[in-house]
Residue frames as a rotation matrix with the C-alpha (Angstrom) as fourth column:
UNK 1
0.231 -0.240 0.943 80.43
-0.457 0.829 0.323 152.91
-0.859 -0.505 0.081 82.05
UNK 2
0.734 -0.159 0.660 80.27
0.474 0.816 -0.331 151.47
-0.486 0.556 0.674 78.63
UNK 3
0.754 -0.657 -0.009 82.96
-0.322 -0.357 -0.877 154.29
0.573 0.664 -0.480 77.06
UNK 4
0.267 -0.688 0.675 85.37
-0.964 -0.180 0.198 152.97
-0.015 -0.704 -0.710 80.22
UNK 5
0.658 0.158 0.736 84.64
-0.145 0.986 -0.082 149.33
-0.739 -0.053 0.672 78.96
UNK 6
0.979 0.029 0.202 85.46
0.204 -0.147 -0.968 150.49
0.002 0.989 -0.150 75.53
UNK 7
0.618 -0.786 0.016 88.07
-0.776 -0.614 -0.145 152.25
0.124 0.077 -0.989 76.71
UNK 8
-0.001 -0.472 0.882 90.04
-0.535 0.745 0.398 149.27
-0.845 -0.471 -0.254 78.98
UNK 9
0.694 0.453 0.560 89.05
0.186 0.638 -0.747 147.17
-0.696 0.622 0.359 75.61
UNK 10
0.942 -0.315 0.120 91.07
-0.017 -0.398 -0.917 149.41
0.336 0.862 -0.380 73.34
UNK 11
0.438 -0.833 0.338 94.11
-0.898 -0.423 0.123 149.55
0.040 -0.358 -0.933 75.45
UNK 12
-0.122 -0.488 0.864 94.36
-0.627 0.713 0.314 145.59
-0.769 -0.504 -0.393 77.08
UNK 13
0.790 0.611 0.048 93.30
-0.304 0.459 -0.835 143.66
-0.533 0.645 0.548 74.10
UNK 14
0.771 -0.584 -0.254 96.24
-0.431 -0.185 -0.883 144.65
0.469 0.790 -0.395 72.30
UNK 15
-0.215 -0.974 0.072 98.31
-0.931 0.182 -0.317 143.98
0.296 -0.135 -0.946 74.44
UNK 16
0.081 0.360 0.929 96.81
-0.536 0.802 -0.264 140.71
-0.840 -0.477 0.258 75.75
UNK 17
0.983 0.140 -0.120 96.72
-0.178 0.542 -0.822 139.69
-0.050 0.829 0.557 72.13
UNK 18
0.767 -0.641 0.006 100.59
0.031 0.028 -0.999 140.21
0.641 0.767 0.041 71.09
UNK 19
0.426 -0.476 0.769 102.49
-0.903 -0.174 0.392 140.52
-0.053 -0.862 -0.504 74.52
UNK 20
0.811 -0.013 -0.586 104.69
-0.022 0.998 -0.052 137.45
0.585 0.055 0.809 74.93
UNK 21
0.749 -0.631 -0.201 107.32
0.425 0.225 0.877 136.21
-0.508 -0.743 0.436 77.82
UNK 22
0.370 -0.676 -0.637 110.87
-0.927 -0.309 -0.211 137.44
-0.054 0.669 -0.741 76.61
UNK 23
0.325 -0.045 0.945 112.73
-0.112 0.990 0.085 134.54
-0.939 -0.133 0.316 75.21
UNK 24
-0.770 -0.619 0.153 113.73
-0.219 0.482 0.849 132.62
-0.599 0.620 -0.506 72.08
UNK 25
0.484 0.858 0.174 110.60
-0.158 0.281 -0.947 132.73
-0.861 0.431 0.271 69.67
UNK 26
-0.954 -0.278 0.110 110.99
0.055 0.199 0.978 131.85
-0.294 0.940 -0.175 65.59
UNK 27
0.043 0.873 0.486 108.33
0.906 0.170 -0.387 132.47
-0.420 0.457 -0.784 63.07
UNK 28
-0.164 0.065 0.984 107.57
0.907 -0.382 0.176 134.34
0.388 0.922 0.004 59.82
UNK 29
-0.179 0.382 0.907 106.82
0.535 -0.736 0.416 137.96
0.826 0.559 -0.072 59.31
UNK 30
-0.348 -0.319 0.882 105.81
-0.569 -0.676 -0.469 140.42
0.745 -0.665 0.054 61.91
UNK 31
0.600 0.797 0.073 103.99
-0.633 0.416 0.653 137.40
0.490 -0.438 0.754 63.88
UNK 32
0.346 -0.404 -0.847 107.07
0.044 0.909 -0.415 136.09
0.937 0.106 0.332 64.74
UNK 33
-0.854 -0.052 0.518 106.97
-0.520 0.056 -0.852 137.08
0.016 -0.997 -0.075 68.51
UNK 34
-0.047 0.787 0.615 103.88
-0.969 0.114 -0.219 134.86
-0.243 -0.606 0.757 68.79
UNK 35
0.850 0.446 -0.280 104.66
-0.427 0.895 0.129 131.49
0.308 0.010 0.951 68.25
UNK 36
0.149 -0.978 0.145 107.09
-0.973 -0.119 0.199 130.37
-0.178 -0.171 -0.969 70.82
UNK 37
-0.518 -0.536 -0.666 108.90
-0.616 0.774 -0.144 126.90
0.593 0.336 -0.732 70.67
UNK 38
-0.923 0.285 0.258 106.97
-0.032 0.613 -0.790 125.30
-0.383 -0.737 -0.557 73.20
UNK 39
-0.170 0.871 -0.462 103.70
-0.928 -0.299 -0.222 126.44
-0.331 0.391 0.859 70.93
UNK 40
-0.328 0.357 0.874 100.99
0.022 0.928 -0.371 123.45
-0.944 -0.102 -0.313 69.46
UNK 41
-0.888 -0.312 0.337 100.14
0.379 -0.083 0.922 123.24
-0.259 0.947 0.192 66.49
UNK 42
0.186 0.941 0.284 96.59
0.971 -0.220 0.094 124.06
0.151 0.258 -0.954 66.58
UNK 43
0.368 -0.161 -0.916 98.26
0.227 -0.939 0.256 127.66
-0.902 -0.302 -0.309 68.20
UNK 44
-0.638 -0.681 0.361 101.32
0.337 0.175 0.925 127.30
-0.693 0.712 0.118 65.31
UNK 45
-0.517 0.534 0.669 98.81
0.803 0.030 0.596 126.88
0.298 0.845 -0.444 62.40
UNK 46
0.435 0.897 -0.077 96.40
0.900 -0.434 0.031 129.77
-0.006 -0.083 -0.997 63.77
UNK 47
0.023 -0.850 -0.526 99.44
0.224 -0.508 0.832 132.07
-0.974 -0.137 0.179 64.24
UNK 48
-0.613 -0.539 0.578 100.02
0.434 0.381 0.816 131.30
-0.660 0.751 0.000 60.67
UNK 49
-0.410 0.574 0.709 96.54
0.815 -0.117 0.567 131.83
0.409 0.810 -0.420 59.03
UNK 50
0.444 0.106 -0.890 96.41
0.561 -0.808 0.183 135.15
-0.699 -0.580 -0.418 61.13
UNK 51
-0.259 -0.577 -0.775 99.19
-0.227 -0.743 0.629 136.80
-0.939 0.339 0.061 59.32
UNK 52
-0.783 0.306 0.542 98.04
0.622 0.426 0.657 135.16
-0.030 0.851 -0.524 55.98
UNK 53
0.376 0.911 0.168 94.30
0.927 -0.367 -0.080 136.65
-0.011 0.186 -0.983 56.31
UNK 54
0.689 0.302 -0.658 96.25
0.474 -0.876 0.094 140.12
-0.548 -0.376 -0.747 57.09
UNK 55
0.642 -0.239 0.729 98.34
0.744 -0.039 -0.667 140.37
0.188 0.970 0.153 54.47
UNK 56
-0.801 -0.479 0.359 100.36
0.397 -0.874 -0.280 144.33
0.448 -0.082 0.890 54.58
UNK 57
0.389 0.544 0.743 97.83
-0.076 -0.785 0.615 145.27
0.918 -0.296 -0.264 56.95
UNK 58
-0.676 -0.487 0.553 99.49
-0.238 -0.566 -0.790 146.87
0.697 -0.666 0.266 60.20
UNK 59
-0.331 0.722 -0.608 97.61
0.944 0.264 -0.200 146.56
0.016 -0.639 -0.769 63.74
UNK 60
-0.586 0.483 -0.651 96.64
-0.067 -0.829 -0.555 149.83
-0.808 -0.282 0.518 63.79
UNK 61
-0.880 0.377 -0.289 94.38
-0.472 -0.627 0.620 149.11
0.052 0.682 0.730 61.36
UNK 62
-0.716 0.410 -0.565 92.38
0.407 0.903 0.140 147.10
0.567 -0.129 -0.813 63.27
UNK 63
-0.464 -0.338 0.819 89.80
-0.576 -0.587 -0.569 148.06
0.673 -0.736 0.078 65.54
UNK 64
-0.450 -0.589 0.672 88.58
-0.892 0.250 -0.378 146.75
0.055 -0.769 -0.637 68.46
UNK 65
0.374 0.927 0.035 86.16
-0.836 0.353 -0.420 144.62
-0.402 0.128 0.907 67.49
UNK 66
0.503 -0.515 -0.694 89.07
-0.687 0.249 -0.683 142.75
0.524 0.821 -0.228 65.04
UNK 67
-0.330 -0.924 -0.192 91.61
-0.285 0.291 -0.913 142.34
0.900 -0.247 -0.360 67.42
UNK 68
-0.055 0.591 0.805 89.41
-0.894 0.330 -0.303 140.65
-0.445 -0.736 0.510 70.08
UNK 69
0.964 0.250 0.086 88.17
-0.206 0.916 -0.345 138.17
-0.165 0.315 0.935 67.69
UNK 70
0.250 -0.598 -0.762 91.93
-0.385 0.661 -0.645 137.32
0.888 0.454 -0.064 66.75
UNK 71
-0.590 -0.614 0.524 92.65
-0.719 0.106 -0.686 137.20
0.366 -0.782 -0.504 70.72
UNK 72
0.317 0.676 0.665 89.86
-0.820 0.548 -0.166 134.79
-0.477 -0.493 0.728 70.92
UNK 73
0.620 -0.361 -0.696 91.41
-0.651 0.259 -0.714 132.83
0.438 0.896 -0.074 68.31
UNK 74
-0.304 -0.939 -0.163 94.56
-0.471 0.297 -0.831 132.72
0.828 -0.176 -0.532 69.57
UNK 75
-0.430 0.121 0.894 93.21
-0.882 -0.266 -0.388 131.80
0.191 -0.956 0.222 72.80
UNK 76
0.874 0.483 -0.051 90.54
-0.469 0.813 -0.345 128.59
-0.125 0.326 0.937 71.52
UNK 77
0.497 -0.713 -0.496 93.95
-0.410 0.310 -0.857 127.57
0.765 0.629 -0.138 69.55
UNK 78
-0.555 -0.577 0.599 95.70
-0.817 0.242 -0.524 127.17
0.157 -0.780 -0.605 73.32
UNK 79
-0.029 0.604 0.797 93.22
-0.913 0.309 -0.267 125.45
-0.408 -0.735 0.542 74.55
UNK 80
0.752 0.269 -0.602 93.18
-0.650 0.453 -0.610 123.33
0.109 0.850 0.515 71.98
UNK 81
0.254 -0.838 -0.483 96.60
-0.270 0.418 -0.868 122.08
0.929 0.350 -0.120 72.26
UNK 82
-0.444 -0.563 0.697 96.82
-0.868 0.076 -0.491 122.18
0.224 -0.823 -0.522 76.02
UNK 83
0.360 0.718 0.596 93.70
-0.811 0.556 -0.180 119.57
-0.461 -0.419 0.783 76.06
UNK 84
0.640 -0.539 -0.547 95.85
0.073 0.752 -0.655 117.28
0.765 0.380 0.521 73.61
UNK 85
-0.106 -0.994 0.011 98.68
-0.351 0.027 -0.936 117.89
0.930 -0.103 -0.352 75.61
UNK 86
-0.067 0.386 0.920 96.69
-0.997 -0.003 -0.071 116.94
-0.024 -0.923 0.385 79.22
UNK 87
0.767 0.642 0.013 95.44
-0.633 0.759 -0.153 113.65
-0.108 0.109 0.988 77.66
UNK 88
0.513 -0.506 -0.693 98.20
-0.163 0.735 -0.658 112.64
0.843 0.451 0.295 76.16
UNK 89
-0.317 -0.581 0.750 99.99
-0.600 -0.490 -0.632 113.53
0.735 -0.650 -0.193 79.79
UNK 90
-0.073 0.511 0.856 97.37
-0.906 0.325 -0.271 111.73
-0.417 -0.796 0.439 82.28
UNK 91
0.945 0.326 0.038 97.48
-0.328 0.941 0.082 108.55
-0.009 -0.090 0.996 80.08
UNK 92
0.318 -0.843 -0.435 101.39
-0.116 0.421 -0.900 108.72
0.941 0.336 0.036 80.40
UNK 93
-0.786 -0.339 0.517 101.04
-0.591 0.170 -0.788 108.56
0.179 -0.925 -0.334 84.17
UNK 94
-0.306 0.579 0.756 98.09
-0.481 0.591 -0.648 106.38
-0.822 -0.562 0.098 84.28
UNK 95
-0.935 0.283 -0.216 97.43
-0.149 0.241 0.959 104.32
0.323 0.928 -0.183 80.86
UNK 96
-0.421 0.894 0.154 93.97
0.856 0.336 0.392 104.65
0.299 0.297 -0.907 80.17
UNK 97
-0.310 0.391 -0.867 93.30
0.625 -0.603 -0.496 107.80
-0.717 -0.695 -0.058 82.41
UNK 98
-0.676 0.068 -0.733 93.26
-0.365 -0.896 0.253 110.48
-0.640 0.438 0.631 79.43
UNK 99
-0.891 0.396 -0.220 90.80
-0.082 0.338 0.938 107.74
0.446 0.854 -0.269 77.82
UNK 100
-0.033 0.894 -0.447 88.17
0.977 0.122 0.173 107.69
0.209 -0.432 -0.878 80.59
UNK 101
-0.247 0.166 -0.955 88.44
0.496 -0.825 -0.271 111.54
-0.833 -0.540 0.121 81.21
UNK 102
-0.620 0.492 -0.611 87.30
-0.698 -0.702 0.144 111.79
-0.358 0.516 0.778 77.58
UNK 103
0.048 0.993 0.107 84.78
-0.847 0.097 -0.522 109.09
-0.529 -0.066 0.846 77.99
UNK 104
-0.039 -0.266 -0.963 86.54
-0.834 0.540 -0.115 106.55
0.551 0.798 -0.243 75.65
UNK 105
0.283 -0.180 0.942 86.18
-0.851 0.406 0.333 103.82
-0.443 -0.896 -0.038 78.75
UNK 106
0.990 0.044 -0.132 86.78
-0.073 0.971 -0.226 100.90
0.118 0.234 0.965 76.39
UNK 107
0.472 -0.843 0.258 90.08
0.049 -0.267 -0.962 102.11
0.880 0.467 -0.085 75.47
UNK 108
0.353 -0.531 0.770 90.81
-0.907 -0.396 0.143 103.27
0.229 -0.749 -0.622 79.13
UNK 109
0.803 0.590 -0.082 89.74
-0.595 0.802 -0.057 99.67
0.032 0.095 0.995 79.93
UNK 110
0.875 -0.484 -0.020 91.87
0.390 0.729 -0.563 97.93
0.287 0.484 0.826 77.44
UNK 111
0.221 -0.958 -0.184 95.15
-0.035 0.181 -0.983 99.86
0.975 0.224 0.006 78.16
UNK 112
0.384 0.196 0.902 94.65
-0.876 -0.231 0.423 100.14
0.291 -0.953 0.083 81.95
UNK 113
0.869 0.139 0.475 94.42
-0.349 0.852 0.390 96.08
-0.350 -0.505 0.789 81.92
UNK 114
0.671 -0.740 -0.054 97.85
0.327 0.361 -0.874 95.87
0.666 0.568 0.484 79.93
UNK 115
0.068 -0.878 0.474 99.78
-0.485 -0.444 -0.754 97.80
0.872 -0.179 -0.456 82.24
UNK 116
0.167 0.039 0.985 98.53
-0.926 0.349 0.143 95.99
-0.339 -0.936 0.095 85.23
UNK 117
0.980 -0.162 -0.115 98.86
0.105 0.915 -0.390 92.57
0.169 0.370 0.914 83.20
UNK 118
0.617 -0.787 0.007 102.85
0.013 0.001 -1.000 93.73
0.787 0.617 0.011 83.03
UNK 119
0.014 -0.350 0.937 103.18
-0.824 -0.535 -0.187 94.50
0.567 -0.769 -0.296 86.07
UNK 120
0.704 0.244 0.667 101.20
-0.604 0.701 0.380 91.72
-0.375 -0.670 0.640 87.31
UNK 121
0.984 -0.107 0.143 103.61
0.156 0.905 -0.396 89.47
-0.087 0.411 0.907 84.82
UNK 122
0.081 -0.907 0.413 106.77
-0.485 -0.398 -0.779 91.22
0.871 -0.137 -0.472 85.72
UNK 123
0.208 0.122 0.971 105.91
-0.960 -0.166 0.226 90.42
0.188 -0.979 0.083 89.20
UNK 124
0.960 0.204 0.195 105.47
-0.180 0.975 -0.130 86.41
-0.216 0.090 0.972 88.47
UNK 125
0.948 -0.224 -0.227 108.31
0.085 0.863 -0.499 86.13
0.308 0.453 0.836 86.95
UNK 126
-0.247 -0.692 0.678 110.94
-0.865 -0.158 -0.476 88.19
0.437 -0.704 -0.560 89.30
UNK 127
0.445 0.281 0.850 109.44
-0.834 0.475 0.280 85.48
-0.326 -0.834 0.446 91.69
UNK 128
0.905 -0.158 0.396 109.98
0.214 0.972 -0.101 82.38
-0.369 0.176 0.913 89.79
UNK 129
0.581 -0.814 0.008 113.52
0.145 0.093 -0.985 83.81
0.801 0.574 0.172 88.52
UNK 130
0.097 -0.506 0.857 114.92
-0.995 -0.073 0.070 84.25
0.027 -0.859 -0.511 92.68
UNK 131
-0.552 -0.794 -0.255 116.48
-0.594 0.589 -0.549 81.64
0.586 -0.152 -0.796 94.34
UNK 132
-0.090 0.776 -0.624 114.14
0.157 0.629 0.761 78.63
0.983 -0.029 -0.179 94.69
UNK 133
-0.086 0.140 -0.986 114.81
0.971 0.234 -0.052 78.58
0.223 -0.962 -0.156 98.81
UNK 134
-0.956 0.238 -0.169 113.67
-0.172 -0.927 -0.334 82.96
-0.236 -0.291 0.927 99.12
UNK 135
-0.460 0.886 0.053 110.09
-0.561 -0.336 0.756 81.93
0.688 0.318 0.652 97.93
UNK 136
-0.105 0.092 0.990 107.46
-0.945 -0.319 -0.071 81.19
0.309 -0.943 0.121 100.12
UNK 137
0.835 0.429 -0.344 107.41
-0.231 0.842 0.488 77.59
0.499 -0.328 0.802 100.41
UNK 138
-0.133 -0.905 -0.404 110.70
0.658 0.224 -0.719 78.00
0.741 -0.361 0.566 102.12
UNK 139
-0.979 -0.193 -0.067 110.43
0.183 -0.677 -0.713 81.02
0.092 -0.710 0.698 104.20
UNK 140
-0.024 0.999 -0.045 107.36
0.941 0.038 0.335 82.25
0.337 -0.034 -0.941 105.80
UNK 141
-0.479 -0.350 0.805 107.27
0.443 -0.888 -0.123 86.30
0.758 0.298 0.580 105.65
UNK 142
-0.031 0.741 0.670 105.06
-0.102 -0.669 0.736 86.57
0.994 -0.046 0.097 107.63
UNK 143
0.984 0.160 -0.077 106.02
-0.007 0.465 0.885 84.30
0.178 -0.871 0.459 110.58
UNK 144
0.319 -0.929 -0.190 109.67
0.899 0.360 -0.250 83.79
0.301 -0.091 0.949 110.49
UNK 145
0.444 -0.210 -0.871 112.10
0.435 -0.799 0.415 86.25
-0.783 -0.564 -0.263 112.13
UNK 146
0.903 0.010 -0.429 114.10
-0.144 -0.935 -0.326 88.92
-0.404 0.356 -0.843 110.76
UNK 147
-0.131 -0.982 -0.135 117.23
-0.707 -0.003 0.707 87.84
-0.695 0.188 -0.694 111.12
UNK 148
-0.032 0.078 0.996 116.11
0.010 0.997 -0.078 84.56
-0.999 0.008 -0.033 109.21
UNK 149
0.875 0.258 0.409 114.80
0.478 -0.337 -0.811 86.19
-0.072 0.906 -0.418 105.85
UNK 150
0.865 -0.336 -0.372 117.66
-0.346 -0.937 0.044 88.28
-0.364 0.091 -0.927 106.44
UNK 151
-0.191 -0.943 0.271 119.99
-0.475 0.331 0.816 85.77
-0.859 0.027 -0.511 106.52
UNK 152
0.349 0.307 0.885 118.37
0.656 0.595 -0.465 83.84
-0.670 0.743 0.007 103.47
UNK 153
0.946 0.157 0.284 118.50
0.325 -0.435 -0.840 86.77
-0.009 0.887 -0.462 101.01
UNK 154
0.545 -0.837 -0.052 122.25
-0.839 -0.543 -0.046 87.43
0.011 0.069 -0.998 102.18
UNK 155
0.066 -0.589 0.806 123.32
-0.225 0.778 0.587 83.95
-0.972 -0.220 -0.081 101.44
UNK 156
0.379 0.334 0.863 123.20
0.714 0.488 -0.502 84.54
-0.589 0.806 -0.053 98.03
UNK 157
-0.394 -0.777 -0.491 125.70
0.414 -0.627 0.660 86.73
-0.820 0.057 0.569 95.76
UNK 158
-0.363 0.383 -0.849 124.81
-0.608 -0.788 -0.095 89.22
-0.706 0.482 0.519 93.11
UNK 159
-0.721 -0.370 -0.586 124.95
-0.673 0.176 0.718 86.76
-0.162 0.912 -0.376 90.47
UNK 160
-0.581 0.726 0.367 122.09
0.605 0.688 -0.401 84.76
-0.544 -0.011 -0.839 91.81
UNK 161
0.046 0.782 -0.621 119.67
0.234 -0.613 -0.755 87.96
-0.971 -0.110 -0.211 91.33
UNK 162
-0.630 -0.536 -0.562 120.63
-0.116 -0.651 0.750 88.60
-0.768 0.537 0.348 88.23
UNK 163
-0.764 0.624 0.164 117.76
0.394 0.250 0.884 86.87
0.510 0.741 -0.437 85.96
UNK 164
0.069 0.669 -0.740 115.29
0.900 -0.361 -0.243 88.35
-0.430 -0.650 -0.627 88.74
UNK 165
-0.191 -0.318 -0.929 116.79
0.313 -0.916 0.250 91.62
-0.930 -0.243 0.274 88.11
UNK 166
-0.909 -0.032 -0.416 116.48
-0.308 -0.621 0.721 91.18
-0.282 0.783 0.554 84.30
UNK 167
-0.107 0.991 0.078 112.82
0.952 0.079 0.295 90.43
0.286 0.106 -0.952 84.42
UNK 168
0.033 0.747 -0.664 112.12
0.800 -0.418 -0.431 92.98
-0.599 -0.517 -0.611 86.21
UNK 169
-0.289 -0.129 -0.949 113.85
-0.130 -0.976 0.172 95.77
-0.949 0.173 0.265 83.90
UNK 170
-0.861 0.420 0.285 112.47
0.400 0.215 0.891 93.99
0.313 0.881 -0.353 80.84
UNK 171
-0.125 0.991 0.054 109.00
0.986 0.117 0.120 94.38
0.113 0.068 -0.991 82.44
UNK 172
-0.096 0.032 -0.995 109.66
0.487 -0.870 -0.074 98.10
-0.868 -0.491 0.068 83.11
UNK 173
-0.795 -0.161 -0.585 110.88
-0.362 -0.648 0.670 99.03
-0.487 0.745 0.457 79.60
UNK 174
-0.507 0.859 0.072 107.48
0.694 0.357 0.626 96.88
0.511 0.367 -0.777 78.64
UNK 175
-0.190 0.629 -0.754 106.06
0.929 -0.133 -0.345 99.03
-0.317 -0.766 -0.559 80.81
UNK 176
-0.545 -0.402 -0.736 107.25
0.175 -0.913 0.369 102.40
-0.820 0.072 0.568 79.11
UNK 177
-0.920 0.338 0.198 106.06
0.306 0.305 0.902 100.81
0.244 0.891 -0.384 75.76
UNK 178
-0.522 0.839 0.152 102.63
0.743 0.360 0.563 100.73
0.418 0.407 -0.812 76.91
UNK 179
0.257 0.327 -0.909 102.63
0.534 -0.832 -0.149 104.27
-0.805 -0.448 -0.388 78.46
UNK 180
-0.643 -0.271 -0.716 103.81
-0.465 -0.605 0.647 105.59
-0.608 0.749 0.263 75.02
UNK 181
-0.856 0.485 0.177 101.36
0.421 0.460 0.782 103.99
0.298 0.744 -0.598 73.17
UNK 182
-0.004 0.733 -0.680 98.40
0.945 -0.220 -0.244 105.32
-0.328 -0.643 -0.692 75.68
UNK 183
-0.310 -0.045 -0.950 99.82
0.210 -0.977 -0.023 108.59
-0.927 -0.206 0.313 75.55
UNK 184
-0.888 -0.224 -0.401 100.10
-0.274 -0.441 0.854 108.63
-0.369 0.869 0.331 71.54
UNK 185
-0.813 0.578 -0.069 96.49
0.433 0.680 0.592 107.09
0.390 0.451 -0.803 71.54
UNK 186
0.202 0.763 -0.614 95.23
0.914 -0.373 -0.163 109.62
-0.353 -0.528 -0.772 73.67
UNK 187
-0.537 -0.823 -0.182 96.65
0.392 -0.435 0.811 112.14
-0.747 0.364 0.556 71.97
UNK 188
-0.985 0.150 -0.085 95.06
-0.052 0.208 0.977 111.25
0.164 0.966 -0.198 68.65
UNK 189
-0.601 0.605 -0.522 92.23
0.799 0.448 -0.402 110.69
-0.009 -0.658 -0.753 70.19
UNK 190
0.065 0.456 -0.888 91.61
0.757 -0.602 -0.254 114.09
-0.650 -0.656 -0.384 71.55
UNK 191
-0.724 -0.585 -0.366 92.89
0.037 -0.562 0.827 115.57
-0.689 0.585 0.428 68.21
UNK 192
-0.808 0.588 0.038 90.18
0.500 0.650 0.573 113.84
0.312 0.482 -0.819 66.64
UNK 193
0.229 0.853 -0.469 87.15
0.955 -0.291 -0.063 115.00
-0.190 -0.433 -0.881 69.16
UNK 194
0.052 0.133 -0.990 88.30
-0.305 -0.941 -0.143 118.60
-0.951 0.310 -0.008 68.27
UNK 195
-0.936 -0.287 -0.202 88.78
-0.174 -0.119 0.978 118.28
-0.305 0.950 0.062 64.61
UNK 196
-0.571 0.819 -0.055 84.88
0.703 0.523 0.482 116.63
0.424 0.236 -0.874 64.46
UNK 197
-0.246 0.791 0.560 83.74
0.185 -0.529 0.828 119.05
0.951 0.308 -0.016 66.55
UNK 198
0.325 0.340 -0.882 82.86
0.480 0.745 0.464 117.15
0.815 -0.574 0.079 69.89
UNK 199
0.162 -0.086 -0.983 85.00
0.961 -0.212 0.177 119.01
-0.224 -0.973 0.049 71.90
UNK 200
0.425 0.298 0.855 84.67
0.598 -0.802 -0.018 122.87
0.680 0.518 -0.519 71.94
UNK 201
-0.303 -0.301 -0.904 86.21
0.812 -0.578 -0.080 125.73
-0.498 -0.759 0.419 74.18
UNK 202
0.517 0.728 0.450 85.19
0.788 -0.610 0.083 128.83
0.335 0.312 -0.889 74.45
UNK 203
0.091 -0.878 0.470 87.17
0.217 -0.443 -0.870 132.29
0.972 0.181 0.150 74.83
UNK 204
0.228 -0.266 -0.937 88.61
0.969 -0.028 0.244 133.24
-0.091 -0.963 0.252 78.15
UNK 205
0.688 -0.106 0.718 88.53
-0.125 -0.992 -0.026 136.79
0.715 -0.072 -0.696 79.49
UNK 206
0.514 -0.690 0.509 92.29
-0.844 -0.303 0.442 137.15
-0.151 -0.657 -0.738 81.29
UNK 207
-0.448 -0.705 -0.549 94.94
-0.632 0.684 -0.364 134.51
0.633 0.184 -0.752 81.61
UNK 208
0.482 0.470 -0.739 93.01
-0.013 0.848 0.530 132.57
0.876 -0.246 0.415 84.38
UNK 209
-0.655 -0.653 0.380 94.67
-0.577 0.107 -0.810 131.82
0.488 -0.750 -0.447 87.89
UNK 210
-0.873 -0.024 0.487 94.63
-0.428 0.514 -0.743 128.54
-0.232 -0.858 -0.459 89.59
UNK 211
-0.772 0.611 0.176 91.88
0.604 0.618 0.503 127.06
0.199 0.494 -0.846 87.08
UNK 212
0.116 0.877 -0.465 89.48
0.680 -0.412 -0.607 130.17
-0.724 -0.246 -0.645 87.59
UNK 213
-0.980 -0.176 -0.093 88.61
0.048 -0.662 0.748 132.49
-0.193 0.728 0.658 84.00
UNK 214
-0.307 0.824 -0.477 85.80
-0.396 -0.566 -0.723 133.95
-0.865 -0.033 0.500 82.79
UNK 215
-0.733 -0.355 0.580 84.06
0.321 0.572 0.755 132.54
-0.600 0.739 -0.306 79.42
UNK 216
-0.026 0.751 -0.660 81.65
-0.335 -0.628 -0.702 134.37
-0.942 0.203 0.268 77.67
């Protein structure tokens, strides 16, 4: 059993280490099938001080013991970048989210209430920039008929809407602002909690499927 471990070890390793999609890759020396374009820097830079530590030495002159520990490497390095790349992701669809899923809750907090402030102050002022007789002390939405609201909001040509309309796309691109800030703040963030330490990963046996890998 353990020479059939050994074996399977000596055979998938390698390839599990240096295998890559076909495609457009770029990088130095014989490492340059392993850092594609889509690669993070924490991968990038580990890629890098791989072929650096090995100098003119050849894979076959590893053995298996070696080339594991670089496939763990290379592997920590993903992780690494995919958790930046999650945070910075979940607070660009929710500002704050990638700050309360690493615990930062002030931060989530603070940009959470900005985006809903923008919204909420986009919202105010589409209202107060319509035509005084579409708000509700004129019409009741809730009571009045269809045709009535209907006819109100079609007695009025494009040009009324038009300050309405540019509130609202001001408050969007205000909106964008403060989902690029989140993101680049969660980002940093999470760059940070690995560089200190705080956050760790451990290697993964296989590629994983559907969030399920082995860690040892």
């Amino acid at each position: 059993m353990k020479r059939a471990f050994i074996l399977f070890v000596a055979f998938v390793a390698p390839v599990a280490l240096f295998a890559v999609p076909m495609g457009p890759w770029y990088g130095p020396g014989q490492f340059a099938g392993l850092i594609p374009h889509e690669a993070g820097p924490y991968y990038t830079t580990e890629v890098l001080n791989i072929q650096s530590e090995m100098g003119q030495q050849k894979i076959g002159d590893f053995d298996v013991a070696a080339i594991v520990s670089l496939r763990d490497r290379l592997d920590i390095a993903a992780q690494n970048d995919a958790y930046v790349r999650d945070m910075s992701l979940h607070s660009r669809w929710l500002p704050g989210l990638g700050q309360f899923e690493m615990g930062d809750t002030g931060s989530g907090f603070a940009f959470l209430g900005l985006d809903l402030a923008t919204w909420a102050a986009t919202l105010v002022g589409v209202y107060y920039t319509l035509p005084s007789d579409l708000r509700f002390d004129r019409i009741d939405y809730l009571h009045d008929s269809f045709s009535t609201i209907n006819n109100a909001w079609n007695g009025h040509n494009f040009v009324d809407y038009l300050p309405a309309m540019g509130v609202f796309f001001a408050g969007v691109i205000v909106d964008q602002v403060v989902r690029h800030w989140a993101s680049t703040s969660a980002g940093h963030e999470a760059t940070e909690r690995i560089d200190n330490g705080s956050v760790k990963f451990t290697p993964r046996i296989g590629v994983g499927f559907m969030g399920f890998d082995v860690a040892y």
